[in-house]
mmCIF file of the N, C-alpha and C atoms, coordinates in Angstrom:
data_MODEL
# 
_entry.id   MODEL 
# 
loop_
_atom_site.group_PDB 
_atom_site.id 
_atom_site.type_symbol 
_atom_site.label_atom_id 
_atom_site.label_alt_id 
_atom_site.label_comp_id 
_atom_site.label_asym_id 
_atom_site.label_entity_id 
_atom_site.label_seq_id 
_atom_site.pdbx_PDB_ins_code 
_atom_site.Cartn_x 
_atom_site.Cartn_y 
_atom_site.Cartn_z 
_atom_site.occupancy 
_atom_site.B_iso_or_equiv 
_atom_site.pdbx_formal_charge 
_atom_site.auth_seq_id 
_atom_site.auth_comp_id 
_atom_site.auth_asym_id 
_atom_site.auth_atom_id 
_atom_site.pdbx_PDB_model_num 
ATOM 1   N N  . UNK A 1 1  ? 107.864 79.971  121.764 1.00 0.00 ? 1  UNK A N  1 
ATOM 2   C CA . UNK A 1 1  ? 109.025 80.724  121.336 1.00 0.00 ? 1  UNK A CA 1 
ATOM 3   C C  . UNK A 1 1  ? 109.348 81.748  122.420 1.00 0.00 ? 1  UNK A C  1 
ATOM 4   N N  . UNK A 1 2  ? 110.662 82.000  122.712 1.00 0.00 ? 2  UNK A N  1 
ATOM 5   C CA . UNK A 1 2  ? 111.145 82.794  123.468 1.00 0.00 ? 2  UNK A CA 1 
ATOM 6   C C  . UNK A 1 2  ? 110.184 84.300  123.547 1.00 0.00 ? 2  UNK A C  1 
ATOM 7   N N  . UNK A 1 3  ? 110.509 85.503  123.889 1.00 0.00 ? 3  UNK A N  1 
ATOM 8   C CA . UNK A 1 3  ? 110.328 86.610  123.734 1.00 0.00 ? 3  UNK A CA 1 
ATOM 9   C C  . UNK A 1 3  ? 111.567 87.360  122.287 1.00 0.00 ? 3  UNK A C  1 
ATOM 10  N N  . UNK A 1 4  ? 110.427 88.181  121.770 1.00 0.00 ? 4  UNK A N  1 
ATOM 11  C CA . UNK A 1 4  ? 110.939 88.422  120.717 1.00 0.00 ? 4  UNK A CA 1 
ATOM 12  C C  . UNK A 1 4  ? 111.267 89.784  120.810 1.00 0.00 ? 4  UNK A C  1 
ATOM 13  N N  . UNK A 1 5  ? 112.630 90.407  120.990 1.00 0.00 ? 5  UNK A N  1 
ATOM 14  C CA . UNK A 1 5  ? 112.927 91.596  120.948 1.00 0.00 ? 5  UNK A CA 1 
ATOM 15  C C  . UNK A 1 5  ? 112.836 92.323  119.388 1.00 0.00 ? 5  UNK A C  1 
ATOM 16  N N  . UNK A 1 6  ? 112.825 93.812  120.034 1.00 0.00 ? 6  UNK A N  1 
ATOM 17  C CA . UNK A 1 6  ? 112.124 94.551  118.799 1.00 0.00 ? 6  UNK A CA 1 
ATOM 18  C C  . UNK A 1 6  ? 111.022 94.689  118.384 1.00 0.00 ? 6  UNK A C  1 
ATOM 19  N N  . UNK A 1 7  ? 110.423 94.673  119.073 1.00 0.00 ? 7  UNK A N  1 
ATOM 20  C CA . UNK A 1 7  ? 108.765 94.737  118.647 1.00 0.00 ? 7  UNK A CA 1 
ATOM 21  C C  . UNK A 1 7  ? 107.903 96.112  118.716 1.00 0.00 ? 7  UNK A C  1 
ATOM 22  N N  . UNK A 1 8  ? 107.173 96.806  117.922 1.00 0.00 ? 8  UNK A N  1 
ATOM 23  C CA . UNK A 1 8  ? 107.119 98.270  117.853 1.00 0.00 ? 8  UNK A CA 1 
ATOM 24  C C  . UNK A 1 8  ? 106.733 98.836  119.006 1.00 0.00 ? 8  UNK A C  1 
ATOM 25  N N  . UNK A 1 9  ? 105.922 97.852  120.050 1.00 0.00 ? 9  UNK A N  1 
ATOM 26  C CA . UNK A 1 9  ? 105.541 98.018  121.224 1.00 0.00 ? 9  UNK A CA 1 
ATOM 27  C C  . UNK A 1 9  ? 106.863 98.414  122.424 1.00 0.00 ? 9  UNK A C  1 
ATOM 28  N N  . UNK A 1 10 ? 107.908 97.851  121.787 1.00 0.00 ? 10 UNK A N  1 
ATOM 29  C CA . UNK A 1 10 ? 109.422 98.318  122.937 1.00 0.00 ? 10 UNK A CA 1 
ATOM 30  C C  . UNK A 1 10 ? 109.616 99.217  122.137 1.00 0.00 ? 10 UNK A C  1 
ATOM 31  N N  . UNK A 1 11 ? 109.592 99.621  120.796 1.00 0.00 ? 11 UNK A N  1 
ATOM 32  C CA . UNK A 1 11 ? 110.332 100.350 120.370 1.00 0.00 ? 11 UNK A CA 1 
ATOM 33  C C  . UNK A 1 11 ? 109.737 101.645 120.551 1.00 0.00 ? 11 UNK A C  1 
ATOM 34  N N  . UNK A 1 12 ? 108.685 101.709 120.475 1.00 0.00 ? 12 UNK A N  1 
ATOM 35  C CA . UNK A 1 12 ? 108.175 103.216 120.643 1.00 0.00 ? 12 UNK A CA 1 
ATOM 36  C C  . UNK A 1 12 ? 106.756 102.931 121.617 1.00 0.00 ? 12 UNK A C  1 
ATOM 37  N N  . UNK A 1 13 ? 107.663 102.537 123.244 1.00 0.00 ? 13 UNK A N  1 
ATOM 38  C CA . UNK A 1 13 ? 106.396 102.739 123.972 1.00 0.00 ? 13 UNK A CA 1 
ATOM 39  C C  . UNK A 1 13 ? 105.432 103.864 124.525 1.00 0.00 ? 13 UNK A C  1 
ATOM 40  N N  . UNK A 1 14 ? 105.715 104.743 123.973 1.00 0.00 ? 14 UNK A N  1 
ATOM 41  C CA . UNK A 1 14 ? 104.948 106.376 124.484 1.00 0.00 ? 14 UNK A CA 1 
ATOM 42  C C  . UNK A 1 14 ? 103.856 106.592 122.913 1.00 0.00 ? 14 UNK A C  1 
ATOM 43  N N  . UNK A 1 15 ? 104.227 105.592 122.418 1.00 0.00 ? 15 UNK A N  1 
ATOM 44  C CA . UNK A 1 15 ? 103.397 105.660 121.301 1.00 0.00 ? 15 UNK A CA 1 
ATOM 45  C C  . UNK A 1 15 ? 102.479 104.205 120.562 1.00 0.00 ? 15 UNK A C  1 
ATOM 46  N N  . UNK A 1 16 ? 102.488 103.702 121.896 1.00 0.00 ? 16 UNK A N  1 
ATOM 47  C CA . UNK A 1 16 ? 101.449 102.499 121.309 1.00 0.00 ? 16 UNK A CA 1 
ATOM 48  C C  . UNK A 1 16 ? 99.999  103.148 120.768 1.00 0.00 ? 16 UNK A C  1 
ATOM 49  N N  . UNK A 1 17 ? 99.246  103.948 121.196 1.00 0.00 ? 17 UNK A N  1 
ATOM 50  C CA . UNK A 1 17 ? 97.965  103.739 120.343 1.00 0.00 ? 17 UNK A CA 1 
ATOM 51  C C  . UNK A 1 17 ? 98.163  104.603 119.164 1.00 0.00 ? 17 UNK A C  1 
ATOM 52  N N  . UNK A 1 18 ? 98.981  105.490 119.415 1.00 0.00 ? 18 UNK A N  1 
ATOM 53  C CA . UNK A 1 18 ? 98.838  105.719 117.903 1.00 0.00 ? 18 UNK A CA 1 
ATOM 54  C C  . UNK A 1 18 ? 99.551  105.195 117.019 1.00 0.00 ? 18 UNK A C  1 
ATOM 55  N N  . UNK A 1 19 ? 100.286 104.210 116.724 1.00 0.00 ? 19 UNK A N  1 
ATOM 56  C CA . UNK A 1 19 ? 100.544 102.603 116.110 1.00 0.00 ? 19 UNK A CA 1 
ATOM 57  C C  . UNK A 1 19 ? 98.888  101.941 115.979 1.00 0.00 ? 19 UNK A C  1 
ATOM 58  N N  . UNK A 1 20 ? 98.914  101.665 116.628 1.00 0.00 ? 20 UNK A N  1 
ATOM 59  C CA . UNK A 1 20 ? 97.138  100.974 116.914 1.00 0.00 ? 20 UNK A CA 1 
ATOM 60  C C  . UNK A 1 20 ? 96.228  102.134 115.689 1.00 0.00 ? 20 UNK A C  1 
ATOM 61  N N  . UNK A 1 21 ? 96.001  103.498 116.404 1.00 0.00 ? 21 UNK A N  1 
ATOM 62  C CA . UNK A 1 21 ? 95.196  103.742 115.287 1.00 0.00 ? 21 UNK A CA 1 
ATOM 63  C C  . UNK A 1 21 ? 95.676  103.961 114.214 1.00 0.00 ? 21 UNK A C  1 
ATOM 64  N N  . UNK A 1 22 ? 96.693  104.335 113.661 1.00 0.00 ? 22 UNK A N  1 
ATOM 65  C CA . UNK A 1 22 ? 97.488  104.152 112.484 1.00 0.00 ? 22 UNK A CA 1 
ATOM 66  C C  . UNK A 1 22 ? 97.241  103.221 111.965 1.00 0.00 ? 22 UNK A C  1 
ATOM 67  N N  . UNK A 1 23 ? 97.294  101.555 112.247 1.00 0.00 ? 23 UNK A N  1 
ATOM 68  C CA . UNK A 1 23 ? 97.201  100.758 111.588 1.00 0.00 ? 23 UNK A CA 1 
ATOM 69  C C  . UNK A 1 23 ? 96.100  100.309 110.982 1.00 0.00 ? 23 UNK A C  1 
ATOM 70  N N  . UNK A 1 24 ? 95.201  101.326 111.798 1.00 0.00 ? 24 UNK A N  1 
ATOM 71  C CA . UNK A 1 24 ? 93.155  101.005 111.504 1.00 0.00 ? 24 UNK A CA 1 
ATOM 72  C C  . UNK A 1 24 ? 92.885  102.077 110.354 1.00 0.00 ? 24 UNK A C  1 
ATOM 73  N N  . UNK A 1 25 ? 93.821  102.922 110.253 1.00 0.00 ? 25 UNK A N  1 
ATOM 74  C CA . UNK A 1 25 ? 93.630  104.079 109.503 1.00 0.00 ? 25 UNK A CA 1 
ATOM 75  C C  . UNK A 1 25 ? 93.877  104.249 108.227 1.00 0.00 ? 25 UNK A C  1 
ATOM 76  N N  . UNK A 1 26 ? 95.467  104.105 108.386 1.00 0.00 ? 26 UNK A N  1 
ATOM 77  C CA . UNK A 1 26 ? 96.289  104.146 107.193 1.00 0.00 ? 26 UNK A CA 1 
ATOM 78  C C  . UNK A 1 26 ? 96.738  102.852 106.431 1.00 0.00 ? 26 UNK A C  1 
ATOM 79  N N  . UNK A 1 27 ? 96.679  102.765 105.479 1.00 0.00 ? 27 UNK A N  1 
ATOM 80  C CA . UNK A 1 27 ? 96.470  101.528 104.617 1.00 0.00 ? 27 UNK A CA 1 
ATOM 81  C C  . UNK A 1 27 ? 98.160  100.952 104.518 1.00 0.00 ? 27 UNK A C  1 
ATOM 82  N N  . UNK A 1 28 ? 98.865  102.355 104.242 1.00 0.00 ? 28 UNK A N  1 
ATOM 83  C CA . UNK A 1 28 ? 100.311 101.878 103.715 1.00 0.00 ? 28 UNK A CA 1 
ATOM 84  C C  . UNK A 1 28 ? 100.903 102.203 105.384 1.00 0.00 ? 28 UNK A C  1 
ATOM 85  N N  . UNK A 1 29 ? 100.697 102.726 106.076 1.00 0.00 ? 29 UNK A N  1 
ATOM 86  C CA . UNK A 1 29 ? 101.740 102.856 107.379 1.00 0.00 ? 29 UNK A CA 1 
ATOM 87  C C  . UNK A 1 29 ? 101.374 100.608 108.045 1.00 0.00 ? 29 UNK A C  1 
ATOM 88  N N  . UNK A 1 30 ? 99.762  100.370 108.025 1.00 0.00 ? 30 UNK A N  1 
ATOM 89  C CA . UNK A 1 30 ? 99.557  98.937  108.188 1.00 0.00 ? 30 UNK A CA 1 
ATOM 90  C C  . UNK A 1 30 ? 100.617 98.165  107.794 1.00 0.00 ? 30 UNK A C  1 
ATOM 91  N N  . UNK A 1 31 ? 100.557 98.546  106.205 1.00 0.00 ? 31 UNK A N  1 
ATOM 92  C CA . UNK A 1 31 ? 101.488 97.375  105.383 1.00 0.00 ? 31 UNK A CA 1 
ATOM 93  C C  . UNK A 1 31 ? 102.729 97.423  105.896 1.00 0.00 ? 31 UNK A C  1 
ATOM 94  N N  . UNK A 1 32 ? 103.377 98.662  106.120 1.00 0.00 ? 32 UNK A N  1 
ATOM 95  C CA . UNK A 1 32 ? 104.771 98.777  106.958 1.00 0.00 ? 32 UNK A CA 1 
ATOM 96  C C  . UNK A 1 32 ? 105.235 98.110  108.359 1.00 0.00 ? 32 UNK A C  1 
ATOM 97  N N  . UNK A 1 33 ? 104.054 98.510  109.173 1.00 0.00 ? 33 UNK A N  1 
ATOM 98  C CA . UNK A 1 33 ? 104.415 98.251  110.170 1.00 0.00 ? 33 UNK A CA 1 
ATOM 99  C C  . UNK A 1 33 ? 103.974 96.119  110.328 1.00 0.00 ? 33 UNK A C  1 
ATOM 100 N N  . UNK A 1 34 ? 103.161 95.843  109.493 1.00 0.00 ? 34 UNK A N  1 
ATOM 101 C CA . UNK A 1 34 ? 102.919 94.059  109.058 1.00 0.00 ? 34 UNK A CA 1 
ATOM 102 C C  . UNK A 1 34 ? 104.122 93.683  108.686 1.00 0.00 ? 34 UNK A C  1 
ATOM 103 N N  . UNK A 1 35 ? 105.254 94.542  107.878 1.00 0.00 ? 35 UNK A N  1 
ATOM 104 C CA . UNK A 1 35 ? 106.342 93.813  107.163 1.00 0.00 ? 35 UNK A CA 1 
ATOM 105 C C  . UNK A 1 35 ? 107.415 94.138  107.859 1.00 0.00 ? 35 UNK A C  1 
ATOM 106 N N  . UNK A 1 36 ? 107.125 95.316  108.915 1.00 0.00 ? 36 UNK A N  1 
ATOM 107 C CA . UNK A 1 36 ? 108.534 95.265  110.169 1.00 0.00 ? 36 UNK A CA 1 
ATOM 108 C C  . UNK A 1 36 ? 108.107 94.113  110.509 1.00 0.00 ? 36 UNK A C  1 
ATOM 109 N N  . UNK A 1 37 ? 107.016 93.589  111.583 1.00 0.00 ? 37 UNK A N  1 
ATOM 110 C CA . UNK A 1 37 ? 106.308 92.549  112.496 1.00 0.00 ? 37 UNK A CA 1 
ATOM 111 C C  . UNK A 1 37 ? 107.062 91.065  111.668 1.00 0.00 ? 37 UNK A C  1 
ATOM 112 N N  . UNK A 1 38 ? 106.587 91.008  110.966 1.00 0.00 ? 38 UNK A N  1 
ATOM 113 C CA . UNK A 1 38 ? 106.863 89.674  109.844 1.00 0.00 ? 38 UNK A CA 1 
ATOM 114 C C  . UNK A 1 38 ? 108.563 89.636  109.722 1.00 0.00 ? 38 UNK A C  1 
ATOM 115 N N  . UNK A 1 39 ? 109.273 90.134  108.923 1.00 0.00 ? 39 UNK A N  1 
ATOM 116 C CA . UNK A 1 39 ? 110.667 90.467  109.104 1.00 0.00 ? 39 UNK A CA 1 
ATOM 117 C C  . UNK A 1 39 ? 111.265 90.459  110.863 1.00 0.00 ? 39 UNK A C  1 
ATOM 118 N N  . UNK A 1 40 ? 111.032 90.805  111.660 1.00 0.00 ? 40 UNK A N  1 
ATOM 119 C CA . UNK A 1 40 ? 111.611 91.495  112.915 1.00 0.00 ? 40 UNK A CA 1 
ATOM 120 C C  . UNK A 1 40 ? 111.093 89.298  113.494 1.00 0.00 ? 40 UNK A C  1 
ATOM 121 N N  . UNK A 1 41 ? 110.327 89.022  113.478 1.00 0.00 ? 41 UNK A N  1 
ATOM 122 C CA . UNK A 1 41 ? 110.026 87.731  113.815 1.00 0.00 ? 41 UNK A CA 1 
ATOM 123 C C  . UNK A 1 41 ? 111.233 86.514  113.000 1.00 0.00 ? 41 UNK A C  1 
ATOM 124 N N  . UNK A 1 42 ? 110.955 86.935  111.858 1.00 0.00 ? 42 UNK A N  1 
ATOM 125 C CA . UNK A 1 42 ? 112.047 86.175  111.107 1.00 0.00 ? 42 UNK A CA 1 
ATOM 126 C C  . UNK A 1 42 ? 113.590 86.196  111.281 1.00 0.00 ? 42 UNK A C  1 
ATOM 127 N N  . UNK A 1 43 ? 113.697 87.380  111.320 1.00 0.00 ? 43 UNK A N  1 
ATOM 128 C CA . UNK A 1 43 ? 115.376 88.073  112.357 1.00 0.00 ? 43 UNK A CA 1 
ATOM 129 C C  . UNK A 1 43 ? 115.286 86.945  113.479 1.00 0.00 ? 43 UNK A C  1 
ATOM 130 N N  . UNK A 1 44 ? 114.348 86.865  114.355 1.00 0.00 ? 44 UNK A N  1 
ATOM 131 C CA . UNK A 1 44 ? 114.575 86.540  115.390 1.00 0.00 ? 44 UNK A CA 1 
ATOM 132 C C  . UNK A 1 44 ? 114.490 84.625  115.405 1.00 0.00 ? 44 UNK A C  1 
ATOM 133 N N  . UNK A 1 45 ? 114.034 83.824  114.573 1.00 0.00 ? 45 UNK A N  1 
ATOM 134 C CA . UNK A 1 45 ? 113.918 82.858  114.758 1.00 0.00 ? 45 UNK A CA 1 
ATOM 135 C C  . UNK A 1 45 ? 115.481 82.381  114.000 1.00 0.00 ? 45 UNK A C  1 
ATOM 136 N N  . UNK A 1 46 ? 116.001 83.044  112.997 1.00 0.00 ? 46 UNK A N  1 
ATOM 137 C CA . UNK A 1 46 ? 117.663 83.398  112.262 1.00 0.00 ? 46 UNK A CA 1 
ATOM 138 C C  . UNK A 1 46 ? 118.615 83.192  113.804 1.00 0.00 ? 46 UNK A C  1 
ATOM 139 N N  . UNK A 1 47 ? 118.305 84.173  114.575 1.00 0.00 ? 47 UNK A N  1 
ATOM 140 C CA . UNK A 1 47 ? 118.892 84.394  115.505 1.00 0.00 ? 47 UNK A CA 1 
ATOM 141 C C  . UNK A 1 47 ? 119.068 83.587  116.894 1.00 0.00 ? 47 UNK A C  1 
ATOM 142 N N  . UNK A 1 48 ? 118.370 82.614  117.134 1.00 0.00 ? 48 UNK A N  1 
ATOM 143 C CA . UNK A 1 48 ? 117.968 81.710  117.828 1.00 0.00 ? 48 UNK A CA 1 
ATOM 144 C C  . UNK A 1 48 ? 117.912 80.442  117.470 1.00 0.00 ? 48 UNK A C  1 
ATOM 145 N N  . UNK A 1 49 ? 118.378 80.247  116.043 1.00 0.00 ? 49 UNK A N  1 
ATOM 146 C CA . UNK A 1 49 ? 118.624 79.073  115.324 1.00 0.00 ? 49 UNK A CA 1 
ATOM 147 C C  . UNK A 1 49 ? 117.318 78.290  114.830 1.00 0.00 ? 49 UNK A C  1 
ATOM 148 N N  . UNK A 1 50 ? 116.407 78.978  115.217 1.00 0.00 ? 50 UNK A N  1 
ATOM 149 C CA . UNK A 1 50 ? 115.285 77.909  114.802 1.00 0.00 ? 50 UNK A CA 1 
ATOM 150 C C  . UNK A 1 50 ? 115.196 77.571  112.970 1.00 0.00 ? 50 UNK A C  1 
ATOM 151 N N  . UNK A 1 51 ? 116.097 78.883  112.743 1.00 0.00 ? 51 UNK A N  1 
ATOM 152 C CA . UNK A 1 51 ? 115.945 78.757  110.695 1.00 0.00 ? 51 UNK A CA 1 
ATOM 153 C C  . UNK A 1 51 ? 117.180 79.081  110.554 1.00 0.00 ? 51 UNK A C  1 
ATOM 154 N N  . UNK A 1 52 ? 117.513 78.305  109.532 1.00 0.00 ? 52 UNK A N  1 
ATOM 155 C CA . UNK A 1 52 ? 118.821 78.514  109.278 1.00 0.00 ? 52 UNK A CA 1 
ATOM 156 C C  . UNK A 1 52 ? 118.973 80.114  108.241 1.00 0.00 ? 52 UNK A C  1 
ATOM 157 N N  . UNK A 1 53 ? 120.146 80.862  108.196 1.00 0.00 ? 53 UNK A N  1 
ATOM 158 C CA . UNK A 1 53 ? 120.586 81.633  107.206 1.00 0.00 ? 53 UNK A CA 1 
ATOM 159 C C  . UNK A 1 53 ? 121.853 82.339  107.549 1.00 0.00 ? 53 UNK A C  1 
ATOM 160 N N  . UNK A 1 54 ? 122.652 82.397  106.475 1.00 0.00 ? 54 UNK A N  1 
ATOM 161 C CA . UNK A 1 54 ? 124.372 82.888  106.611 1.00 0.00 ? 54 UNK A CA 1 
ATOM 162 C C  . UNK A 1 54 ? 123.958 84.346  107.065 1.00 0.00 ? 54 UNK A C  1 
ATOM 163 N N  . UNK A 1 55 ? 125.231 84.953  107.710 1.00 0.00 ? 55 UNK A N  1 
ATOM 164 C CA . UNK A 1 55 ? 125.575 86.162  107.984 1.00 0.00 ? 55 UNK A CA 1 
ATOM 165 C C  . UNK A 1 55 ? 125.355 87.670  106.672 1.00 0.00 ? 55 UNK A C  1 
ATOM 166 N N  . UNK A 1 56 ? 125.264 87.183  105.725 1.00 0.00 ? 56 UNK A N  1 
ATOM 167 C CA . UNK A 1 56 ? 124.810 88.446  105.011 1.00 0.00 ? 56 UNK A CA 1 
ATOM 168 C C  . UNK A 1 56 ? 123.417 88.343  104.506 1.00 0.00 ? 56 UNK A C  1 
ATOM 169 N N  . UNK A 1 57 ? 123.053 87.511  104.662 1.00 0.00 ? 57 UNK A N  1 
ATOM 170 C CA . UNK A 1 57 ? 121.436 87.465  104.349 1.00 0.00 ? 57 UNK A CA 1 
ATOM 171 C C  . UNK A 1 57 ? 120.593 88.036  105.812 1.00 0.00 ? 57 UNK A C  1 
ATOM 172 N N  . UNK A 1 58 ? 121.211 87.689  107.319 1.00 0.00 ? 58 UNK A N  1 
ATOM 173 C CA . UNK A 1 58 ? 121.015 88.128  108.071 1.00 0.00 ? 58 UNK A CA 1 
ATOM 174 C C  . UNK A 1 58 ? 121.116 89.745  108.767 1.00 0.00 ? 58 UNK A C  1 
ATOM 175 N N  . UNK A 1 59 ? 122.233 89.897  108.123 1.00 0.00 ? 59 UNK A N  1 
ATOM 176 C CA . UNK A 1 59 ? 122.629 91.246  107.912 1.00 0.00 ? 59 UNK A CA 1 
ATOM 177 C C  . UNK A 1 59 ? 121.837 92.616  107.138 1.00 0.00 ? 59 UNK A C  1 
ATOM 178 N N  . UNK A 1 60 ? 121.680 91.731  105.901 1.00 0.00 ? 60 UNK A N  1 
ATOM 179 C CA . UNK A 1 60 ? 120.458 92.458  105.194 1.00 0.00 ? 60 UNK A CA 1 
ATOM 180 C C  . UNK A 1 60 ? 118.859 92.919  105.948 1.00 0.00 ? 60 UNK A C  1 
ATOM 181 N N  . UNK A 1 61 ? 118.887 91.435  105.897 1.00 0.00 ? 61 UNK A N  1 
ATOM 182 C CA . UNK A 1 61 ? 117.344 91.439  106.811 1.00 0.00 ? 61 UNK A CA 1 
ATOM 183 C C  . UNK A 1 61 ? 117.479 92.697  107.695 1.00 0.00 ? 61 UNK A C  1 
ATOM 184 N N  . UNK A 1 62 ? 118.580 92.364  108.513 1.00 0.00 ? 62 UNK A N  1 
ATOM 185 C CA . UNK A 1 62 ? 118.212 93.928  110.000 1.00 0.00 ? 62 UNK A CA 1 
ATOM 186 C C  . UNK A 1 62 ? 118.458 95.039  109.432 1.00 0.00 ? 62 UNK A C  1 
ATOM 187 N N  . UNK A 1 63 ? 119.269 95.519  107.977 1.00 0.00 ? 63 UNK A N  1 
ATOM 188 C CA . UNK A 1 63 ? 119.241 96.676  107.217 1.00 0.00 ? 63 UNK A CA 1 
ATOM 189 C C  . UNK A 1 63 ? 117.567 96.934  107.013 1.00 0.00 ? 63 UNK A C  1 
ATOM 190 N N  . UNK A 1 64 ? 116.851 95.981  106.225 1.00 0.00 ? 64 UNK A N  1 
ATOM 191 C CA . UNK A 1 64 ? 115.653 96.172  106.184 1.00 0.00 ? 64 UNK A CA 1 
ATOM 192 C C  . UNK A 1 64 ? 114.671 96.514  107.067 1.00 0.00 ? 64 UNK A C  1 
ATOM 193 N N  . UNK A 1 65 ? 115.007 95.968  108.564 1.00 0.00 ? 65 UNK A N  1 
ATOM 194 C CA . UNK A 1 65 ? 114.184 96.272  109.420 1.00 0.00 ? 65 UNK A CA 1 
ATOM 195 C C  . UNK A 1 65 ? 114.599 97.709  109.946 1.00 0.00 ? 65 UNK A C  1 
ATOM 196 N N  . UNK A 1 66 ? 115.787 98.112  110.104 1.00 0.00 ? 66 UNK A N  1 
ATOM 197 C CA . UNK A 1 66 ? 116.259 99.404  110.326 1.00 0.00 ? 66 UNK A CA 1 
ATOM 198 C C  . UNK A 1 66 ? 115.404 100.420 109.538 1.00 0.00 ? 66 UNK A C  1 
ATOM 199 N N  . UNK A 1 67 ? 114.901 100.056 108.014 1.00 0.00 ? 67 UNK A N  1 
ATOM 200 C CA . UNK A 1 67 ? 114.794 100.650 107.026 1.00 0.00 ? 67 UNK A CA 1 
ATOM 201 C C  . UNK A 1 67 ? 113.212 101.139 107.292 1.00 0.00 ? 67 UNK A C  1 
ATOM 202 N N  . UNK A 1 68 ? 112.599 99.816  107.726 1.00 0.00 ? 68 UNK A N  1 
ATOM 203 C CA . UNK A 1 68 ? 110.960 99.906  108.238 1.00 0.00 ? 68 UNK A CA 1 
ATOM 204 C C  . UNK A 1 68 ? 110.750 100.974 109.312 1.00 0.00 ? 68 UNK A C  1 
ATOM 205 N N  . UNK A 1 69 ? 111.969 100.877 110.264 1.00 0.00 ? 69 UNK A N  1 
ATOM 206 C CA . UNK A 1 69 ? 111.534 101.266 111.699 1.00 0.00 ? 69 UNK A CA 1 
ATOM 207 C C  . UNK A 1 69 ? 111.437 102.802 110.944 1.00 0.00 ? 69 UNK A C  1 
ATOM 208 N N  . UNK A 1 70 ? 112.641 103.116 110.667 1.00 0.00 ? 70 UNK A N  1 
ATOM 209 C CA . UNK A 1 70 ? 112.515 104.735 110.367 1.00 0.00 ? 70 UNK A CA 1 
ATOM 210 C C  . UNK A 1 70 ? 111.594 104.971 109.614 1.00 0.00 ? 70 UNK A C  1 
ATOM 211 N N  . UNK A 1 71 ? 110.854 104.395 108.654 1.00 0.00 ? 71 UNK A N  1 
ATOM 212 C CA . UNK A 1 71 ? 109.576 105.140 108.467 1.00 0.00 ? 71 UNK A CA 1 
ATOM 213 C C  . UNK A 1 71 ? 108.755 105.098 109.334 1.00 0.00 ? 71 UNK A C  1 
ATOM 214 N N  . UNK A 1 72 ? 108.289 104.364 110.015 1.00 0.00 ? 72 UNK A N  1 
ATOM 215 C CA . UNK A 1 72 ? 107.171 104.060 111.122 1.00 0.00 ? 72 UNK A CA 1 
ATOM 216 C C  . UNK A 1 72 ? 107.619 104.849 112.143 1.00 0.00 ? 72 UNK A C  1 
ATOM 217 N N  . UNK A 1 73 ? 108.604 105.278 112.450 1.00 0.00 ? 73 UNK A N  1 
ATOM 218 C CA . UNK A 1 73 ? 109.362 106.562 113.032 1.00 0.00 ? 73 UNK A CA 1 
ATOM 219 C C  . UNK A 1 73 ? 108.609 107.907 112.490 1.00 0.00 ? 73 UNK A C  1 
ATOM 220 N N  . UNK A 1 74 ? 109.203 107.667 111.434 1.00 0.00 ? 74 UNK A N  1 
ATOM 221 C CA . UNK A 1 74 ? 108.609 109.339 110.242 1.00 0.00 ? 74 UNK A CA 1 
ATOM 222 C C  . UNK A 1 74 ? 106.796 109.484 110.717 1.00 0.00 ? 74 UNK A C  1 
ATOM 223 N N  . UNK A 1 75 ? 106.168 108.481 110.382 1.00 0.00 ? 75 UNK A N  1 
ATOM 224 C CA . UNK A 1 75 ? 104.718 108.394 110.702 1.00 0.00 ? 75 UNK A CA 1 
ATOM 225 C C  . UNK A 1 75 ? 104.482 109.004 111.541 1.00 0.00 ? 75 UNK A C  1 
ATOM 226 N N  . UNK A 1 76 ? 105.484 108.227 112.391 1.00 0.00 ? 76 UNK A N  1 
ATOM 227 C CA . UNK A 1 76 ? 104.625 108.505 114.323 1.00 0.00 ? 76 UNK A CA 1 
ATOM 228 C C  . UNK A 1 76 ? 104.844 110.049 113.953 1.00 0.00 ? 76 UNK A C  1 
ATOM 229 N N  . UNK A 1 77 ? 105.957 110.653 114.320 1.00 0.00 ? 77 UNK A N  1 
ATOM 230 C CA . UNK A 1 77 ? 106.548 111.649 114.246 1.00 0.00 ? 77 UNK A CA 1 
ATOM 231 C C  . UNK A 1 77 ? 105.601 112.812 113.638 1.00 0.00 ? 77 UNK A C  1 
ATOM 232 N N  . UNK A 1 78 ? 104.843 112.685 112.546 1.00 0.00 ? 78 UNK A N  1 
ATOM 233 C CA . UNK A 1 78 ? 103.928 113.439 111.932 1.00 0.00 ? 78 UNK A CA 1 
ATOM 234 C C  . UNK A 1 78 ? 102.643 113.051 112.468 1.00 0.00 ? 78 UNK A C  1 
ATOM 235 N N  . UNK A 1 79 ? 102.068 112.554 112.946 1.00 0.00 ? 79 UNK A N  1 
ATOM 236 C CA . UNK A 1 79 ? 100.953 111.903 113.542 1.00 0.00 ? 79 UNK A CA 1 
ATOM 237 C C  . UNK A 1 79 ? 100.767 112.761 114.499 1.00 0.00 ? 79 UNK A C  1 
# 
């Protein structure tokens, strides 16, 4: 598969390990940042045609991932 844009590693590169220990740490920031990862992959195979889905189901999806990032935002941010 191509390269997958969006990945928390581009998104907040001044803050990879503490993503890393966050995810060893915190139980619910894990689950968040597993269901950006999972979602943000799925966006992307939508997007590249490998799976099919209409324009508002796609639409949603990146509301949702928008929705992930800013908490995992909030985290870092307090971390």
């Amino acid at each position: 598969m191509s390269h997958v844009p969006h990945e928390l590693h581009e998104e907040f590169p001044q803050q990879i390990e503490t993503i890393h220990s966050l995810k060893g740490s915190n139980a619910h920031f894990a689950r968040i940042a597993d269901a950006y990862h999972e979602l943000n992959r799925a966006i992307h195979r939508i997007e590249t045609d490998v799976e099919p889905a209409d324009d508002e189901t796609l639409e949603t999806m990146k509301k949702k991932r928008l929705s992930l990032k800013d908490e995992i935002a909030q985290f870092l941010a307090a971390a």
